[in-house]
N, C-alpha and C positions, 0 to 999 in steps of 0.2 A: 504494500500500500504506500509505503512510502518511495519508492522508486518511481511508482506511476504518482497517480494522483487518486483521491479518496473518492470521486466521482467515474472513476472510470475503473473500481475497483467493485463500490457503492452498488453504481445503477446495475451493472450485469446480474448481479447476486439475487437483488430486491427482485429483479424480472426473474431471473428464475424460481425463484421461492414463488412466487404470487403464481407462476405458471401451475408449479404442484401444487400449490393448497388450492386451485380452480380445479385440476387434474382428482385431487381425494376424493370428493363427492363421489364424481363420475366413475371412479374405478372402484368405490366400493359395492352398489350393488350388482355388478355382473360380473368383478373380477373376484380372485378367489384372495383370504386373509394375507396372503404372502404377497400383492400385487399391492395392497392396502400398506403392507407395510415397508417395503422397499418403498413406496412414496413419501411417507412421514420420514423414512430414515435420508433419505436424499434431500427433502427440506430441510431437516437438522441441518444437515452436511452444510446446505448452501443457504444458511443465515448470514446475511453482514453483519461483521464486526463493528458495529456503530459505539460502540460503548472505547473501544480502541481507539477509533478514530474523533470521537468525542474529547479522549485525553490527550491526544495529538494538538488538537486545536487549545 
């Protein structure tokens, strides 16, 4: 983050996340528990560090 910049570190993350928590609904009632859960654990993964980059600033 600090080699880039915080918005270009930032914004890809925040779109991916928001991509799976729209994707959980839809994959829970026709995909099976494991499809449900490889999605929350890939959100985890790709939370931003905002709290990092908060102490940056």
């Amino acid at each position: 983050m600090d080699h880039y910049s915080q918005t270009a570190v930032h914004l890809p993350a925040a779109m991916l996340k928001s991509a799976l928590l729209v994707a959980l609904p839809l994959a829970g009632p026709y995909g099976e528990p494991g499809v449900a859960t490889s999605i929350v654990v890939a959100g985890g993964l790709t939370t931003p560090a905002l709290e990092a980059g908060l102490r940056a600033l």
